[in-house]
CHARMM internal coordinates of N, CA and C (Angstrom, degrees):
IC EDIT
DIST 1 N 1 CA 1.4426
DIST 1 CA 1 C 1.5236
ANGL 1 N 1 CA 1 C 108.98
DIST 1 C 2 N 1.4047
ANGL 1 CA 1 C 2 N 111.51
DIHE 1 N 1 CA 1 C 2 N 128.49
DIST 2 N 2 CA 1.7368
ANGL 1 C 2 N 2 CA 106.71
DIHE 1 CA 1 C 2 N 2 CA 170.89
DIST 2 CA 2 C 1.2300
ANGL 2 N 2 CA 2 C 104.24
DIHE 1 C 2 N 2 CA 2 C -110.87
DIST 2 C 3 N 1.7538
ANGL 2 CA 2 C 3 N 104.78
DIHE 2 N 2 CA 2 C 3 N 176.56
DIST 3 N 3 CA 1.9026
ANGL 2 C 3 N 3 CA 105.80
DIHE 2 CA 2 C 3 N 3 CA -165.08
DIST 3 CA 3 C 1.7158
ANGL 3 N 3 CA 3 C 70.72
DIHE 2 C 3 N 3 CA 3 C -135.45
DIST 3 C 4 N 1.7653
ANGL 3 CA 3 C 4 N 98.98
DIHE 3 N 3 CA 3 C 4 N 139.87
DIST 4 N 4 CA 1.6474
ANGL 3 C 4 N 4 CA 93.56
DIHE 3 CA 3 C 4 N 4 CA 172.15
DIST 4 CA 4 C 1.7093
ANGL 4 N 4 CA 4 C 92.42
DIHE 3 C 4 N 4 CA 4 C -103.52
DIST 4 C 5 N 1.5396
ANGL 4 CA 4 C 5 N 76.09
DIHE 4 N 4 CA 4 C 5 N 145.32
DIST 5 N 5 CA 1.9235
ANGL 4 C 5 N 5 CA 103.02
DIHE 4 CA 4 C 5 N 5 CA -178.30
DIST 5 CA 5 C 1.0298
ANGL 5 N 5 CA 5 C 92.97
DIHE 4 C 5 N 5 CA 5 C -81.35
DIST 5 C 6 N 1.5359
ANGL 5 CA 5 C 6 N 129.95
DIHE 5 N 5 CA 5 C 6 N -79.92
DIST 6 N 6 CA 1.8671
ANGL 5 C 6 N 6 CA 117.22
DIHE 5 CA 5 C 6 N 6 CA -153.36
DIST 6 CA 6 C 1.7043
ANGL 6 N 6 CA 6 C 103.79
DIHE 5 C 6 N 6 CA 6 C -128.07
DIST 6 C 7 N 1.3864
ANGL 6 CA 6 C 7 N 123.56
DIHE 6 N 6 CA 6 C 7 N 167.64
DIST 7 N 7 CA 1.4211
ANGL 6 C 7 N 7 CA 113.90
DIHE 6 CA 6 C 7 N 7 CA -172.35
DIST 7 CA 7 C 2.2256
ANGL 7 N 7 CA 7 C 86.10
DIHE 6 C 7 N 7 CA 7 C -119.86
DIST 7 C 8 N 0.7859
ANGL 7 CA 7 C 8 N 103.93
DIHE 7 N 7 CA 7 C 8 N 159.50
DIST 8 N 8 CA 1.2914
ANGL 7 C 8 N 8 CA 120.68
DIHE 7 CA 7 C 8 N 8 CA 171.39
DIST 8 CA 8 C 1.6220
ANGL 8 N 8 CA 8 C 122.38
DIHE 7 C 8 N 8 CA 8 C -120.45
DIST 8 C 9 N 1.7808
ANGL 8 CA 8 C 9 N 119.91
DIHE 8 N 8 CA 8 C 9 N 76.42
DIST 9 N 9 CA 1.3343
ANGL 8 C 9 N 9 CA 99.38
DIHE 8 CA 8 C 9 N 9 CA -149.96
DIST 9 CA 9 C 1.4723
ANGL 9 N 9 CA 9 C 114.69
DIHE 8 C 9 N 9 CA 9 C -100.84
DIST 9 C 10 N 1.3316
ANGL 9 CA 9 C 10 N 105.84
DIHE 9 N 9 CA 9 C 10 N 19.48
DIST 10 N 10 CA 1.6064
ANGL 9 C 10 N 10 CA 110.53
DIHE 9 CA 9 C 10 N 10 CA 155.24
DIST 10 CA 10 C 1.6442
ANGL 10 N 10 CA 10 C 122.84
DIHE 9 C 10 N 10 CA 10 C -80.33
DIST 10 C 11 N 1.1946
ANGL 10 CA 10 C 11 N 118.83
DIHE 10 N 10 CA 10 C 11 N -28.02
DIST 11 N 11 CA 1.1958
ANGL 10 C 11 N 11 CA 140.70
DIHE 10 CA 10 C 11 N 11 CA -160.03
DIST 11 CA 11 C 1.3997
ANGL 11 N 11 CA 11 C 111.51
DIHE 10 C 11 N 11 CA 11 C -103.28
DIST 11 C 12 N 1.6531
ANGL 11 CA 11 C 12 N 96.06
DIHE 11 N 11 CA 11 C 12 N -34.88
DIST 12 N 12 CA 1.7988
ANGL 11 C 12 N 12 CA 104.91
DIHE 11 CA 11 C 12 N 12 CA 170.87
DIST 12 CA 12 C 1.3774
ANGL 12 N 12 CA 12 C 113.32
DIHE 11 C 12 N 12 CA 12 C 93.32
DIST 12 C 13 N 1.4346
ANGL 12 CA 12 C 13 N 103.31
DIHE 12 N 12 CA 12 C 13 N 3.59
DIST 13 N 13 CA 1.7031
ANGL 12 C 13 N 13 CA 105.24
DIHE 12 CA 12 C 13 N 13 CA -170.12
DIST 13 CA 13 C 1.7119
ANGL 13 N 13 CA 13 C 119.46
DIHE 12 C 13 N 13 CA 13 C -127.44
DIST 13 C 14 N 1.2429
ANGL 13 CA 13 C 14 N 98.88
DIHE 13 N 13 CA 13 C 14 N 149.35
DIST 14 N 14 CA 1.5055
ANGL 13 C 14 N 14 CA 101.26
DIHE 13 CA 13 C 14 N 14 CA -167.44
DIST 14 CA 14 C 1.7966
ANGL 14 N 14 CA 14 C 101.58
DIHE 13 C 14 N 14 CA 14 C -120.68
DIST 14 C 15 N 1.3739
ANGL 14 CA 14 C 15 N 98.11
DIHE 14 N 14 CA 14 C 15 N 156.02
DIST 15 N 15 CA 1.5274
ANGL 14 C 15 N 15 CA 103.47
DIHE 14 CA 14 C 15 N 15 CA -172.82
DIST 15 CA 15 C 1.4743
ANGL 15 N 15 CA 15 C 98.69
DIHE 14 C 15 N 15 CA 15 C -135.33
DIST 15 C 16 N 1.8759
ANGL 15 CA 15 C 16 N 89.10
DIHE 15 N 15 CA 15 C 16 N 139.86
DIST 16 N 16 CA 1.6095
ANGL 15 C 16 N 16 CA 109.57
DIHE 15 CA 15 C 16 N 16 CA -153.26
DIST 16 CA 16 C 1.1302
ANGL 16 N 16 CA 16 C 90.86
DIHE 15 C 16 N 16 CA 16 C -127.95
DIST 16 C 17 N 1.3039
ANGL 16 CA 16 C 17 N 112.64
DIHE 16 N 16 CA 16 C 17 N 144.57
DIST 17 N 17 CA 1.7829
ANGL 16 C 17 N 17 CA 131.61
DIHE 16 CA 16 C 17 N 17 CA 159.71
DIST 17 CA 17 C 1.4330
ANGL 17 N 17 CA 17 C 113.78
DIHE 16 C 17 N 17 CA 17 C -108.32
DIST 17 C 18 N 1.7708
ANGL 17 CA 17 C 18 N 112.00
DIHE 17 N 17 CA 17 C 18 N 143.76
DIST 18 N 18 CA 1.2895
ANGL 17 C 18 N 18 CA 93.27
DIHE 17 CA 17 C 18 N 18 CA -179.76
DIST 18 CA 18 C 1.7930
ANGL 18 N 18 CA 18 C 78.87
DIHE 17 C 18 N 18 CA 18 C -145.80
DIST 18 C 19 N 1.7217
ANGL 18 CA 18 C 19 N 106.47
DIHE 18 N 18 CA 18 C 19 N 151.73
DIST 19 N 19 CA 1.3893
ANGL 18 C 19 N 19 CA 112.12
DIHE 18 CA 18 C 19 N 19 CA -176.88
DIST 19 CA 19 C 1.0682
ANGL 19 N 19 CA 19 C 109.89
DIHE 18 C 19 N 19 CA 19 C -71.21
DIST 19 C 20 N 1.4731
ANGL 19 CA 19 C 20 N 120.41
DIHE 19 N 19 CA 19 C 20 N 149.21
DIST 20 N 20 CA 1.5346
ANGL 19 C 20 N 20 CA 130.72
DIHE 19 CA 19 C 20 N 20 CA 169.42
DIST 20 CA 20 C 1.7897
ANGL 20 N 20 CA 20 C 109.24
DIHE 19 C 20 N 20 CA 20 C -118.08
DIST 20 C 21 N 1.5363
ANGL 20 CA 20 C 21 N 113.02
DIHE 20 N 20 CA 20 C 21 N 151.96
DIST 21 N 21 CA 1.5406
ANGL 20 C 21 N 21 CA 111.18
DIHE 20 CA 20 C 21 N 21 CA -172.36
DIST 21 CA 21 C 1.6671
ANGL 21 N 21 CA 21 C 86.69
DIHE 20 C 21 N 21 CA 21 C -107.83
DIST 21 C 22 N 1.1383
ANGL 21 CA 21 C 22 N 115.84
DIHE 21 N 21 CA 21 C 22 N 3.10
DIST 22 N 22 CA 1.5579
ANGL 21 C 22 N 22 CA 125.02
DIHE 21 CA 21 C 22 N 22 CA -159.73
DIST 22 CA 22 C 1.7243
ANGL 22 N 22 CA 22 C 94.25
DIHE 21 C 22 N 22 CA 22 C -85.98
DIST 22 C 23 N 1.7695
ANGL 22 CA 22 C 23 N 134.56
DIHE 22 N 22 CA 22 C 23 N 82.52
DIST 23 N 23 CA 1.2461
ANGL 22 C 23 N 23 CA 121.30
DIHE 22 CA 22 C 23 N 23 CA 175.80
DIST 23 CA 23 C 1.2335
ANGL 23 N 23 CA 23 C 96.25
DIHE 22 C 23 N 23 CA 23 C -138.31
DIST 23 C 24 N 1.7818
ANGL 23 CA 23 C 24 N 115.23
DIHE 23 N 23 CA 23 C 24 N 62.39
DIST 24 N 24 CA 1.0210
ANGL 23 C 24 N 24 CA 100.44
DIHE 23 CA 23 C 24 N 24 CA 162.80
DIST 24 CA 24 C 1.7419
ANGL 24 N 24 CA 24 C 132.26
DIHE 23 C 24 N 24 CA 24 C -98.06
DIST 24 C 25 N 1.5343
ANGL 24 CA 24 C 25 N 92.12
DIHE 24 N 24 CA 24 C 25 N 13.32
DIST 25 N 25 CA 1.7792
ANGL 24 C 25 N 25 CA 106.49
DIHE 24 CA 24 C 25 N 25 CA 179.89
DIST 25 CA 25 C 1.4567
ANGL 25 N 25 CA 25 C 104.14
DIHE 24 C 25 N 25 CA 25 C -116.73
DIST 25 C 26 N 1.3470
ANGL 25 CA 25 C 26 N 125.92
DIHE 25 N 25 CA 25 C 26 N 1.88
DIST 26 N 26 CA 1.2569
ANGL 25 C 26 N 26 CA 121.00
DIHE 25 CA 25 C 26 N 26 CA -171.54
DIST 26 CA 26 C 1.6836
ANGL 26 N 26 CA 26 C 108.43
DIHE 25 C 26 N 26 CA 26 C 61.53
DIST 26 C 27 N 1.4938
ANGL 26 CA 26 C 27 N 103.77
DIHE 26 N 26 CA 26 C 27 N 158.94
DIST 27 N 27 CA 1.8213
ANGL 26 C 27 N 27 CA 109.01
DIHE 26 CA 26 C 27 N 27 CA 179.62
DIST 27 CA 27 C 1.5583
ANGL 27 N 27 CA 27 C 124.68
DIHE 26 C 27 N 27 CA 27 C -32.23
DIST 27 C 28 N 1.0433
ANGL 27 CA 27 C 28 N 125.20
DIHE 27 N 27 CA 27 C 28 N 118.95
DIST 28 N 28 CA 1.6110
ANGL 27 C 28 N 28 CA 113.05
DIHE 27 CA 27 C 28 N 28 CA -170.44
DIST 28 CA 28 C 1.5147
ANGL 28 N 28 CA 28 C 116.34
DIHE 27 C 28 N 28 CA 28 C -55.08
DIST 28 C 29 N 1.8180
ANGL 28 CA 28 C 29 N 108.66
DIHE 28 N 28 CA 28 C 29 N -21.62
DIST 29 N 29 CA 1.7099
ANGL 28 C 29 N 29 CA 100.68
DIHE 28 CA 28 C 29 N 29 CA -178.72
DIST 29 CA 29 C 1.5223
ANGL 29 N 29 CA 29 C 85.94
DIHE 28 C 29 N 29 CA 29 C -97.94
DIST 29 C 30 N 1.1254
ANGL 29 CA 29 C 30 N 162.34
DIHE 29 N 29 CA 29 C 30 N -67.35
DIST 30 N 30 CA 1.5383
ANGL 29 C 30 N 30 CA 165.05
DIHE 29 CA 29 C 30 N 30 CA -122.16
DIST 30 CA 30 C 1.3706
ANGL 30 N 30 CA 30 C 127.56
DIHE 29 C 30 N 30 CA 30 C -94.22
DIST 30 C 31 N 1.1618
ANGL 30 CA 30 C 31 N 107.68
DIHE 30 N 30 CA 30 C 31 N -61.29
DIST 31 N 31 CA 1.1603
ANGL 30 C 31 N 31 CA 128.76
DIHE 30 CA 30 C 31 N 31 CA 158.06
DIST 31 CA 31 C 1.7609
ANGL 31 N 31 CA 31 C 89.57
DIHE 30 C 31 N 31 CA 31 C 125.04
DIST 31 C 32 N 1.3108
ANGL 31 CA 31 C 32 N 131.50
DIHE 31 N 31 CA 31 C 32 N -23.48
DIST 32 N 32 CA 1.3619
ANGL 31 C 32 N 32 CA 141.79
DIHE 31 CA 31 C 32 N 32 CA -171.48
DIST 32 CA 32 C 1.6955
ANGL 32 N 32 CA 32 C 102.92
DIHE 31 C 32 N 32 CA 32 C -27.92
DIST 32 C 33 N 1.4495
ANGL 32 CA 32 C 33 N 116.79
DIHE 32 N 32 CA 32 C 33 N -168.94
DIST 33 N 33 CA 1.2912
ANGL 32 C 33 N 33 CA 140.05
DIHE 32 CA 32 C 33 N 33 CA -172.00
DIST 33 CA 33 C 1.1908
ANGL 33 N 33 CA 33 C 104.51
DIHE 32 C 33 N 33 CA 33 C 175.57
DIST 33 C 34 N 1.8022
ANGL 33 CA 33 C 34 N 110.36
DIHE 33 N 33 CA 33 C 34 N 118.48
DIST 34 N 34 CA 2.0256
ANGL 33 C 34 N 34 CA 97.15
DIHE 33 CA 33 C 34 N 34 CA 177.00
DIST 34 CA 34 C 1.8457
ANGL 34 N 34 CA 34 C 93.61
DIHE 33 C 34 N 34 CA 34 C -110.58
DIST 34 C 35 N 1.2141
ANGL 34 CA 34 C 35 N 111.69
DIHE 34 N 34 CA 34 C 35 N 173.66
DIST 35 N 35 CA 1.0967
ANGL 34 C 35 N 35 CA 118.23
DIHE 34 CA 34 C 35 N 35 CA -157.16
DIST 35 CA 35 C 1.4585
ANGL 35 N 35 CA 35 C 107.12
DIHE 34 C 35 N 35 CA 35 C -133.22
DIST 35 C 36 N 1.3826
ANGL 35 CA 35 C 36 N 134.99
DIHE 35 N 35 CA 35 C 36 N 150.65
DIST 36 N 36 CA 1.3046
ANGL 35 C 36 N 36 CA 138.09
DIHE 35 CA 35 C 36 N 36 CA 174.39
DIST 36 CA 36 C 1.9315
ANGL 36 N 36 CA 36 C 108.90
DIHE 35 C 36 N 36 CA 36 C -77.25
DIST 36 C 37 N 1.1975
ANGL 36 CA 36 C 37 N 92.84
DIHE 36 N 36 CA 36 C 37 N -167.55
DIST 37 N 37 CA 1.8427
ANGL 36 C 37 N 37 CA 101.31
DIHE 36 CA 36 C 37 N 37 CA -179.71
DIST 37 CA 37 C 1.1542
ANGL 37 N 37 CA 37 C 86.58
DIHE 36 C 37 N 37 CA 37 C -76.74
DIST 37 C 38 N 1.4032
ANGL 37 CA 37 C 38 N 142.13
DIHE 37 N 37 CA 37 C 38 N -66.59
DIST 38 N 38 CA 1.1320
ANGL 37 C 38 N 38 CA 144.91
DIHE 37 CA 37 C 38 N 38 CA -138.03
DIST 38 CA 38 C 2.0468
ANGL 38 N 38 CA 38 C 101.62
DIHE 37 C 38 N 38 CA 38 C -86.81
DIST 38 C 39 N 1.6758
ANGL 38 CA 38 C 39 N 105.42
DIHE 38 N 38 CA 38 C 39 N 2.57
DIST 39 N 39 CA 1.2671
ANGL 38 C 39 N 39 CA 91.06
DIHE 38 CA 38 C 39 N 39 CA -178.76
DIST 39 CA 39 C 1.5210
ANGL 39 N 39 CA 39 C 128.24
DIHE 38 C 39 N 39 CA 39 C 99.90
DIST 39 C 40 N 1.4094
ANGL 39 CA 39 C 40 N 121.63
DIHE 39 N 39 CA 39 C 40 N -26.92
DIST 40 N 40 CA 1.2183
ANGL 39 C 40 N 40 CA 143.30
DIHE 39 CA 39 C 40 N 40 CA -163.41
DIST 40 CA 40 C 1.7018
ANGL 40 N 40 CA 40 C 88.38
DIHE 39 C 40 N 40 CA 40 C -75.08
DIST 40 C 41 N 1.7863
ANGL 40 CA 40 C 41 N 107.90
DIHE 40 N 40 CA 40 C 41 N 126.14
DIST 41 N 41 CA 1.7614
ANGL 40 C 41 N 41 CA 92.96
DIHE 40 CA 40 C 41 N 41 CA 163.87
DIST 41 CA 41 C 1.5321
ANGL 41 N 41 CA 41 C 112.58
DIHE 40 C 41 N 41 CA 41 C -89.68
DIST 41 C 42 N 1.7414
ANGL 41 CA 41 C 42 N 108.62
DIHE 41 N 41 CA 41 C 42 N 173.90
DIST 42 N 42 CA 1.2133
ANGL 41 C 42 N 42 CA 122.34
DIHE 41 CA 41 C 42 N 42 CA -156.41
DIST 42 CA 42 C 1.5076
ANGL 42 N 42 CA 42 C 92.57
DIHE 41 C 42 N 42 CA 42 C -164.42
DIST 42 C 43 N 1.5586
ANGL 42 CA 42 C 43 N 105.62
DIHE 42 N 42 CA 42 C 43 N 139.72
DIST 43 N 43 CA 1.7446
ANGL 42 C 43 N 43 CA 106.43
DIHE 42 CA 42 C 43 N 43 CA 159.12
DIST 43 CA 43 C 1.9691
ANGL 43 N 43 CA 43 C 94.64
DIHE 42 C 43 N 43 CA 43 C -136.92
DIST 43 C 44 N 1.3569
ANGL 43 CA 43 C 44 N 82.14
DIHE 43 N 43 CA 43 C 44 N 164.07
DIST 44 N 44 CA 1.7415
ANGL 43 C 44 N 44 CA 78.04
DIHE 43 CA 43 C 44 N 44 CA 173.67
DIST 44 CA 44 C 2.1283
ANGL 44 N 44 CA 44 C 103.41
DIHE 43 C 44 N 44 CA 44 C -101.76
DIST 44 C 45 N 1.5558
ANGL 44 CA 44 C 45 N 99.80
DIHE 44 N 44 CA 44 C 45 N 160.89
DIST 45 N 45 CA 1.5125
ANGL 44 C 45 N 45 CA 98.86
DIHE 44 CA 44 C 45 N 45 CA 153.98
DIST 45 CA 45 C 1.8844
ANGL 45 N 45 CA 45 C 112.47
DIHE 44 C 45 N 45 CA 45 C -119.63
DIST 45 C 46 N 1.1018
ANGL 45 CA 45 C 46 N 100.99
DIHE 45 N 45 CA 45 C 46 N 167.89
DIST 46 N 46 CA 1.4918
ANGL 45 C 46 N 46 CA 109.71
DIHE 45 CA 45 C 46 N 46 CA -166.21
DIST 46 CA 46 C 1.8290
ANGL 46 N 46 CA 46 C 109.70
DIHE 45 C 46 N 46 CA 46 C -100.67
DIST 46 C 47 N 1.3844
ANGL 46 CA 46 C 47 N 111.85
DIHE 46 N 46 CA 46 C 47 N 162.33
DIST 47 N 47 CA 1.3760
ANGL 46 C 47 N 47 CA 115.76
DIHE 46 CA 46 C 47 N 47 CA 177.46
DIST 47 CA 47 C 1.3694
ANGL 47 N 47 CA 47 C 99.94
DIHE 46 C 47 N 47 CA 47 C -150.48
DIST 47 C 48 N 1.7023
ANGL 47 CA 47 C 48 N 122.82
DIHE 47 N 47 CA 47 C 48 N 130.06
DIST 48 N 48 CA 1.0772
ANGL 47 C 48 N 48 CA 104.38
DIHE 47 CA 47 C 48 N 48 CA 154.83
DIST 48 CA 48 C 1.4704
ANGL 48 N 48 CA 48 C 102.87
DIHE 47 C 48 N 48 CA 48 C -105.27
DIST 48 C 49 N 1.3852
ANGL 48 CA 48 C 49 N 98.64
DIHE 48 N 48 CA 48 C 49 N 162.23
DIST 49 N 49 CA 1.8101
ANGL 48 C 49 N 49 CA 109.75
DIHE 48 CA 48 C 49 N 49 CA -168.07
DIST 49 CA 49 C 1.6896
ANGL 49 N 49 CA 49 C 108.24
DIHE 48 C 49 N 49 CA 49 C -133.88
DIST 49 C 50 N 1.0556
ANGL 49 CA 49 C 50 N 128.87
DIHE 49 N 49 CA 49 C 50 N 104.85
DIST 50 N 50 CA 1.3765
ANGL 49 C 50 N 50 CA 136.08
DIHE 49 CA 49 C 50 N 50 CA 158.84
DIST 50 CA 50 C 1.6115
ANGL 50 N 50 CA 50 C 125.94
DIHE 49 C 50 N 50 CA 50 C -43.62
DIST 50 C 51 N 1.1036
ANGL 50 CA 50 C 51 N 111.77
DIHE 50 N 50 CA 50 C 51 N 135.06
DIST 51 N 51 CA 1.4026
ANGL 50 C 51 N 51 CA 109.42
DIHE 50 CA 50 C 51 N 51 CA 153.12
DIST 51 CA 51 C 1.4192
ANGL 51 N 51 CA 51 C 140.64
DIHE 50 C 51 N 51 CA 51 C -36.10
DIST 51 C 52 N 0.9626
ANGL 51 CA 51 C 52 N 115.55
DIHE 51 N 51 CA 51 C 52 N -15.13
DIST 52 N 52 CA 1.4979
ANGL 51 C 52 N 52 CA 137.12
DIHE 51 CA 51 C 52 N 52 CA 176.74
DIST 52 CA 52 C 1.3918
ANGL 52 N 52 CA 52 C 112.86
DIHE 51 C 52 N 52 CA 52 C -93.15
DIST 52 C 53 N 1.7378
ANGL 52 CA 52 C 53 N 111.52
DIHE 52 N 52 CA 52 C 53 N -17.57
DIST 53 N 53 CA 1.3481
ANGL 52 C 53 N 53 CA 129.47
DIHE 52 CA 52 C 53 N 53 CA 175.39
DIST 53 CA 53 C 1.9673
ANGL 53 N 53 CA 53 C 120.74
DIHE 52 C 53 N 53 CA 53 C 80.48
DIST 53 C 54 N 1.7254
ANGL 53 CA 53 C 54 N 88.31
DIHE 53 N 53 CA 53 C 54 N 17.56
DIST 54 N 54 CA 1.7565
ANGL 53 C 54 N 54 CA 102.05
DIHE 53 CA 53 C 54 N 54 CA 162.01
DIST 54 CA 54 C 1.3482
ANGL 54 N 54 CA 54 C 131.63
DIHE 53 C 54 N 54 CA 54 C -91.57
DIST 54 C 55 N 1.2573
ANGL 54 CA 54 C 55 N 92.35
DIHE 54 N 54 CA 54 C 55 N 107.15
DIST 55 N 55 CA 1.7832
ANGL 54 C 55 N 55 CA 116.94
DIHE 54 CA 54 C 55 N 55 CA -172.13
DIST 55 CA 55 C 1.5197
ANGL 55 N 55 CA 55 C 113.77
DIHE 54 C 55 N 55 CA 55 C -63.21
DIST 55 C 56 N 1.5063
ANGL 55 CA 55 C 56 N 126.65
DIHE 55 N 55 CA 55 C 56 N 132.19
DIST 56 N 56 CA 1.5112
ANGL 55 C 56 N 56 CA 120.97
DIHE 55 CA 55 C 56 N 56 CA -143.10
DIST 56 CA 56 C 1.5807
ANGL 56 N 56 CA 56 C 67.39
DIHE 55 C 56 N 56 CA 56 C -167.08
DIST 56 C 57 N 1.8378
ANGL 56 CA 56 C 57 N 102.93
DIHE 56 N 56 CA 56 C 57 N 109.99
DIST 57 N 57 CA 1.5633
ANGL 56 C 57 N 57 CA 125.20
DIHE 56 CA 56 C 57 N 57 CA -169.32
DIST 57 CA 57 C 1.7423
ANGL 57 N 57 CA 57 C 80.40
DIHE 56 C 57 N 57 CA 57 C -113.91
DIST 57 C 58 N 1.7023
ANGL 57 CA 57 C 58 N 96.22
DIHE 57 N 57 CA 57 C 58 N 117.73
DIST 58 N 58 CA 1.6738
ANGL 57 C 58 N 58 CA 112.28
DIHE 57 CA 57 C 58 N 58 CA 145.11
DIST 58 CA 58 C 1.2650
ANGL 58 N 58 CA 58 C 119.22
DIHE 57 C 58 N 58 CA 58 C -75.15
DIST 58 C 59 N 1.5279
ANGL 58 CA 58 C 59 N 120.17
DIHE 58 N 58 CA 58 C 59 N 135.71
DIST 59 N 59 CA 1.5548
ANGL 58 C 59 N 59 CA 135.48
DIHE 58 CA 58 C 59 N 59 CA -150.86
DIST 59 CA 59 C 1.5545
ANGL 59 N 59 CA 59 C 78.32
DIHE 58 C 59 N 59 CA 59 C -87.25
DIST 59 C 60 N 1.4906
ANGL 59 CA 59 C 60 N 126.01
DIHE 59 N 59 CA 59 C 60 N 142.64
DIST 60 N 60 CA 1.5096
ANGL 59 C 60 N 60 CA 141.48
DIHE 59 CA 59 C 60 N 60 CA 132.70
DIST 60 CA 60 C 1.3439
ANGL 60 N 60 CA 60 C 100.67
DIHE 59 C 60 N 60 CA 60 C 142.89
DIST 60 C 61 N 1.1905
ANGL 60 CA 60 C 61 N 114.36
DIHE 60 N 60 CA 60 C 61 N -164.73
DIST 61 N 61 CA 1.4176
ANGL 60 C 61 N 61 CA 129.08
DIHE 60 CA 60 C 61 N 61 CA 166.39
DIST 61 CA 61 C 2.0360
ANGL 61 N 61 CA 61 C 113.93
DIHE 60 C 61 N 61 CA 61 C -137.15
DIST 61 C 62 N 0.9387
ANGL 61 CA 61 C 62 N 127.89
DIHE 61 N 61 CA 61 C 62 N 148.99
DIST 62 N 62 CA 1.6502
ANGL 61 C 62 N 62 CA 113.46
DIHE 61 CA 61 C 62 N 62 CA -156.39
DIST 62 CA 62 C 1.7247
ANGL 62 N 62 CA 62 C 96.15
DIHE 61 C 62 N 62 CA 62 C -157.46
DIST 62 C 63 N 1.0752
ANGL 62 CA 62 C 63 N 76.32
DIHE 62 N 62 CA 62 C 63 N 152.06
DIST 63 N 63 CA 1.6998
ANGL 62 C 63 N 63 CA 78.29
DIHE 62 CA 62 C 63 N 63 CA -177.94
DIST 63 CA 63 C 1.3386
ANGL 63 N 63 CA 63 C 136.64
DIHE 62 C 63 N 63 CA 63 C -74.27
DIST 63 C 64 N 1.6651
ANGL 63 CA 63 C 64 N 103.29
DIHE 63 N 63 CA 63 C 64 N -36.16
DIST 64 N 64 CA 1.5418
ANGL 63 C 64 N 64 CA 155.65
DIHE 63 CA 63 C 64 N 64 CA 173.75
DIST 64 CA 64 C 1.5908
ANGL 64 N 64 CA 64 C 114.30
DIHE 63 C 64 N 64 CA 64 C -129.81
DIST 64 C 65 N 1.8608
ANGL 64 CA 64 C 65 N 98.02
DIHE 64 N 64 CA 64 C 65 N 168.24
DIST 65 N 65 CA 1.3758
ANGL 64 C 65 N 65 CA 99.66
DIHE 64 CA 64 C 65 N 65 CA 172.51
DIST 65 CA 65 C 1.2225
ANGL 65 N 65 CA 65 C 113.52
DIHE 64 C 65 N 65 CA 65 C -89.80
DIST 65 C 66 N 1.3975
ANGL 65 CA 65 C 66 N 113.38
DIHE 65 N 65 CA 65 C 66 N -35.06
DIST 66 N 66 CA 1.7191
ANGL 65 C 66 N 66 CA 94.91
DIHE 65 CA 65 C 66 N 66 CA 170.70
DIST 66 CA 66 C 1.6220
ANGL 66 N 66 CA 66 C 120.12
DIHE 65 C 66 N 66 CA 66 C -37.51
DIST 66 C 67 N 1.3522
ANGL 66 CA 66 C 67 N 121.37
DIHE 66 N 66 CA 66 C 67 N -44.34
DIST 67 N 67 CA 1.4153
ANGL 66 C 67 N 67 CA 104.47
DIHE 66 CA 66 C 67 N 67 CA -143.51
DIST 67 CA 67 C 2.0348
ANGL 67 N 67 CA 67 C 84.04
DIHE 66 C 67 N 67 CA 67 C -98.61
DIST 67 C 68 N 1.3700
ANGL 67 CA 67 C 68 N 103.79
DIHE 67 N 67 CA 67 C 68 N -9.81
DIST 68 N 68 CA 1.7845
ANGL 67 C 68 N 68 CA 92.72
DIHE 67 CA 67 C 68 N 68 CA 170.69
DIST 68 CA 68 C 1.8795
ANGL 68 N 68 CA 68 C 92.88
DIHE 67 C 68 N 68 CA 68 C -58.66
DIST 68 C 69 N 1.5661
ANGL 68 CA 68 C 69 N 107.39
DIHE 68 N 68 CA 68 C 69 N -51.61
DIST 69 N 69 CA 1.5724
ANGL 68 C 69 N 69 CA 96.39
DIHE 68 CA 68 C 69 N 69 CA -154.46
DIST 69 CA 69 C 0.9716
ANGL 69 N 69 CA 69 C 113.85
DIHE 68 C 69 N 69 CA 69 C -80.79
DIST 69 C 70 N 1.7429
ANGL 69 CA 69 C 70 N 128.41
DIHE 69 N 69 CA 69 C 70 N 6.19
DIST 70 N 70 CA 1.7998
ANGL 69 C 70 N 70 CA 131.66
DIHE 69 CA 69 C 70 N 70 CA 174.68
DIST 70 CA 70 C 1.7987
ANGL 70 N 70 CA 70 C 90.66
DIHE 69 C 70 N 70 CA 70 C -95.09
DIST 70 C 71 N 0.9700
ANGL 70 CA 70 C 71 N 111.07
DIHE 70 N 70 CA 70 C 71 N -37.37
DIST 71 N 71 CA 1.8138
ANGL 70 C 71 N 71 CA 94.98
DIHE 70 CA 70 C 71 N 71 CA 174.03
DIST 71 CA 71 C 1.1086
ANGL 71 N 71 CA 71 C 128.19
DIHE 70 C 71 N 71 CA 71 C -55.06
DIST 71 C 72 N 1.4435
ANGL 71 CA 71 C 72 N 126.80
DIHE 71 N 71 CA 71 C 72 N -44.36
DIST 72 N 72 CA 1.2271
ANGL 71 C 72 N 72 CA 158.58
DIHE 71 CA 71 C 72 N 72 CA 171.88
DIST 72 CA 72 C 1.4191
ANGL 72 N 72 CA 72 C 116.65
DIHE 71 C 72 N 72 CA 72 C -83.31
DIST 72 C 73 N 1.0222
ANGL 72 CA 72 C 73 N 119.30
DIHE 72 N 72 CA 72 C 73 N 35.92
DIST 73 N 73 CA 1.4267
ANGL 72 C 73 N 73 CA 118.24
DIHE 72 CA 72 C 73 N 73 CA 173.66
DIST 73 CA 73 C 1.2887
ANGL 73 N 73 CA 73 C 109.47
DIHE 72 C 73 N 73 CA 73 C -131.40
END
COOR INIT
IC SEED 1 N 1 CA 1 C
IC BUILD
């Protein structure tokens, strides 16, 4: 399941995060790891998704959106 973070409505596109159990390199810009209650780590990866419903996968895994959008910039 993803939760969309921001919509872009000139562009038509919205950007989605979805959790990953996959932290075994830590954040691709940080190096971070966030963690559940229970401790378990987790990073999310990103999607932007069009109106048209074309899925456009950002390369990494990140802890936060800042450091998706300082990688990617």
């Amino acid at each position: 399941m993803s939760a969309c973070i921001s919509r872009d409505p000139f562009a038509r596109t919205e950007l989605h995060r979805q959790i990953t159990l996959d932290a075994s390199g830590g954040c691709t810009w940080c190096g971070n790891v966030r963690r559940t209650n229970t401790g378990r780590p987790y990073l999310y990866v990103y999607n932007q998704v069009s109106d048209g419903g074309r899925v456009s996968h950002i390369p990494g895994h990140f802890c936060s959106i800042d450091c998706m959008r300082s990688y990617n910039t």
